[in-house]
C-alpha positions in Angstrom: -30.5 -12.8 49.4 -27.6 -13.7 47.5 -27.6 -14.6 43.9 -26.8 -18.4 44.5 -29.9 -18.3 46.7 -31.8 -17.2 43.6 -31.1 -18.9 41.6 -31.7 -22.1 43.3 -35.1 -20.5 43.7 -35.8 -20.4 40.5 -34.6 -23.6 39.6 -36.7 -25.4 42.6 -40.0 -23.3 41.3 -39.1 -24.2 37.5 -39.1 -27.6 38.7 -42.5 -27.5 40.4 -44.3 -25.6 37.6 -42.6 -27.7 35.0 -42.8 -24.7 32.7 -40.0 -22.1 32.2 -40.2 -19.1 34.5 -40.9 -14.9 32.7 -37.7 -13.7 31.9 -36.9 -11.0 34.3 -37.2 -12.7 37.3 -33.9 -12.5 38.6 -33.4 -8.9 37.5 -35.3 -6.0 35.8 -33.8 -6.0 32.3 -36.5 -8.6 31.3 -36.5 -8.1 27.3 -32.6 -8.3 26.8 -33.1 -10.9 24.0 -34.8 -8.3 21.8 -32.3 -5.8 19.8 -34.1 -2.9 19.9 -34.9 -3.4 23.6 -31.2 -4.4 24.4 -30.0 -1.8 22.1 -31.8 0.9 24.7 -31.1 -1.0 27.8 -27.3 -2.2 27.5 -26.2 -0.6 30.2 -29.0 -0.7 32.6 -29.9 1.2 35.4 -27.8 1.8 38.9 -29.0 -0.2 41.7 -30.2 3.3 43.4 -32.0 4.3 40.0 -35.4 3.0 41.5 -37.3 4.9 38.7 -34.9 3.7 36.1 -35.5 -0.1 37.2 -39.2 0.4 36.9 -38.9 1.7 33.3 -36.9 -0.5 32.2 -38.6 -3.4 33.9 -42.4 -1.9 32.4 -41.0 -1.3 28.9 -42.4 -3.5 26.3 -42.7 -0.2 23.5 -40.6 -2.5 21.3 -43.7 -4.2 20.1 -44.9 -1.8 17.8 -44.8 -3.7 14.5 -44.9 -7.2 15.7 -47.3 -10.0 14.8 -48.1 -13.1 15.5 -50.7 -15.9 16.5 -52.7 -16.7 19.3 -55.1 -19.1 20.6 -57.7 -18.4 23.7 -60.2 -20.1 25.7 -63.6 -19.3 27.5 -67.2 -20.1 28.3 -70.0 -18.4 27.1 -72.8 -17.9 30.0 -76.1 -16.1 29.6 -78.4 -16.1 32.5 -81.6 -18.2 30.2 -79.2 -20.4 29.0 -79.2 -23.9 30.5 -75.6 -24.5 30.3 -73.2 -22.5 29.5 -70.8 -22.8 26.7 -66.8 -24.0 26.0 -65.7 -21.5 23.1 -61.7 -21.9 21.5 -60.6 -19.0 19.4 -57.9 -19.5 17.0 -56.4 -16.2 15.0 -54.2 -13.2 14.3 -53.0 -10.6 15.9 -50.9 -7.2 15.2 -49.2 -4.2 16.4 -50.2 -1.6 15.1 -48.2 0.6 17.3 -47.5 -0.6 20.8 -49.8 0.4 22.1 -53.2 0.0 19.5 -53.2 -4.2 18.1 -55.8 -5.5 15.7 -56.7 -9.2 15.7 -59.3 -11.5 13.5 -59.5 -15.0 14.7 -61.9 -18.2 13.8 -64.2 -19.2 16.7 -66.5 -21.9 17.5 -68.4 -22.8 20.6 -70.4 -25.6 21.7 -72.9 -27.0 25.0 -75.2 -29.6 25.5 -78.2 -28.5 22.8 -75.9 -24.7 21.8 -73.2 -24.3 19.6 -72.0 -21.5 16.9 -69.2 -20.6 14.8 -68.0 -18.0 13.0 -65.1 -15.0 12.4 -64.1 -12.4 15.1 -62.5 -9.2 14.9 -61.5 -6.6 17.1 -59.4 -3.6 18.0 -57.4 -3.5 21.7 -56.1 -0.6 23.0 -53.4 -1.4 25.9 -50.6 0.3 27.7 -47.0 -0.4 26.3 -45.9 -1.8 28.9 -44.9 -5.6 30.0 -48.3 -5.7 32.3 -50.4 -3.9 30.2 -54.4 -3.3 30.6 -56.3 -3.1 27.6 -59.9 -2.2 26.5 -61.1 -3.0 23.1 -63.9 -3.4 20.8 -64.7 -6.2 18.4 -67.5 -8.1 16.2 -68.4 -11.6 15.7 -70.3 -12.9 12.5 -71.3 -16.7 12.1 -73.4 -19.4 12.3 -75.3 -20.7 15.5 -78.2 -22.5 16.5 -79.4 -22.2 20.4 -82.2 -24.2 22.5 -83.3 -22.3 25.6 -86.4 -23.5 28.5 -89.8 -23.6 27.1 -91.2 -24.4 30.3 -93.5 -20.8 30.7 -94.5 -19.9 27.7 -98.0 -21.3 27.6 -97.0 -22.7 23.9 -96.7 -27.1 23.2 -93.1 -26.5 21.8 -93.1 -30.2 21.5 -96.2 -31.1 20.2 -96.9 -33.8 22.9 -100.3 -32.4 23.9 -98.8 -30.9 27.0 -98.1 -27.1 28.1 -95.1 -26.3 30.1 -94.3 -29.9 30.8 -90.7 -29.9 32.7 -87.8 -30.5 30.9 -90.2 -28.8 27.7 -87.7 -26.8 25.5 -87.7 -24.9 22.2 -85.3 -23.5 19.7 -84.6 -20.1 19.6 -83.0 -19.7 16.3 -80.7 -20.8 14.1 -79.3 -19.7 11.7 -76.7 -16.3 10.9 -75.7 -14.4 14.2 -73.9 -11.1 15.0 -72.8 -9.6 17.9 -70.3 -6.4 19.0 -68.9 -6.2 21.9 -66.7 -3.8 24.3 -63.8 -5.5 25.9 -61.5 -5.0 28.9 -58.6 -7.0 30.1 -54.9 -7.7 30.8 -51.6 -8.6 29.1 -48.9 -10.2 30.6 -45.6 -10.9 28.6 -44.0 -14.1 30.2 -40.8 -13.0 27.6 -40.6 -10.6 24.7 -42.0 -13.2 22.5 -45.0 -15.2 24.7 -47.7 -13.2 25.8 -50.6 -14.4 28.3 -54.1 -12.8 28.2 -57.2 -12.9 30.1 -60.6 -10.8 29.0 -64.4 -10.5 28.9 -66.7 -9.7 26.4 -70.0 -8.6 26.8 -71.6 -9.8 23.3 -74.3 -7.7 22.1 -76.5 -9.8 19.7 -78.6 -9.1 16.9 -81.5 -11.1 18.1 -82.3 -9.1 21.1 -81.1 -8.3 24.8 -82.3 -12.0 25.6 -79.5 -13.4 23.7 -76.6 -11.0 24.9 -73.6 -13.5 26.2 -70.9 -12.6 28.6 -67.4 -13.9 27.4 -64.6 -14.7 30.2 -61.6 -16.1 28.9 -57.6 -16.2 28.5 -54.9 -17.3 26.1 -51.5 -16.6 25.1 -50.2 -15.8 22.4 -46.4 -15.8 20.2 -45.0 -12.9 18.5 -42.3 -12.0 16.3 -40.9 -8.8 15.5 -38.4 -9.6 12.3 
């Protein structure tokens, strides 16, 4: 395909996505606007260097030391729970080397009767690489208050007179909440600054096995490495 043909490509599929497309597309020198990637890269690879294109097109070991922010998105689900609920995560994140980040981040979450809030943080470990899977490990400590079915327990949760009635709920607790959790996921850096992320949590609770959630989200995030 020639390189007019490309391009138009790329320009038509800009178009349609109406976002910018990852750097790299087009060749596999994808982090050229970073010094100490361009720096190790200026020459590039010959078109026969297969192996050479695939480093140079995995790299992302210029990381180490960058920071930035991020913000993420997800939905807490638990299998008692009778809706599950929308959580945004707003924090921190750094390289600790590029291949080990840590992160702390303000979270809330909220459903129909559910909702908690509280501080998060966590350790990733990841590949250096621009597609980079990662587990981690992390802890949450808030605030949270949680109505679950009370239609089984043989108790008037309501006092109404009635046991079990449908539609009969009770609160499970509120107040403080901790969890830990182990983590797995994927990085994806769209260019050497903007970085996409999806993950799930299992979150361990202090209140018992009934109250374990399962996290499933994504975000991106924007780094610097000045």
């Amino acid at each position: 395909m020639k390189l007019s043909n490309q391009i138009l490509i790329a320009i038509v599929l800009n178009a349609v996505c109406g976002c910018s497309l990852p750097t790299g597309i087009l060749r596999s020198r994808w982090a050229m606007e970073d010094p100490e990637y361009a720096a190790k890269y200026s020459e590039g690879a010959e078109k026969t260097d297969i192996p050479g294109k695939i480093k140079q097109a995995a790299d992302a070991r210029f990381q180490n030391g960058s920071s930035g922010m991020f913000i993420s998105g997800g939905v807490y689900t638990r299998p008692d729970a009778k809706t599950a609920l929308g959580a945004v995560d707003v924090g921190v994140e750094s390289y600790l080397t590029s291949f080990l980040t840590t992160r702390g981040s303000l979270m809330a979450a909220a459903g129909d009767d559910d909702w908690l809030t509280g501080l998060d943080l966590g350790l990733r470990l990841q590949s250096p690489t621009r597609l980079a899977p990662f587990v981690g490990i992390g802890t949450f400590a808030g605030y949270a208050e949680e109505v679950v079915s009370a239609e089984d327990d043989w108790i008037d949760n309501d006092d109404d007179g009635f046991v079990d009635e449908r539609g009969e709920d009770k609160e499970r607790f509120s107040g403080f909440l901790a969890s830990l959790y182990p983590e797995v996921g994927g990085h994806f850096w769209w260019t050497p600054n903007l970085r996409l992320t999806g993950f799930g949590r299992y979150m361990v609770s202090t209140e018992g096995r009934e109250a374990d959630d399962w996290l499933i989200g994504g975000g991106l995030a924007i780094f610097s490495n000045e």
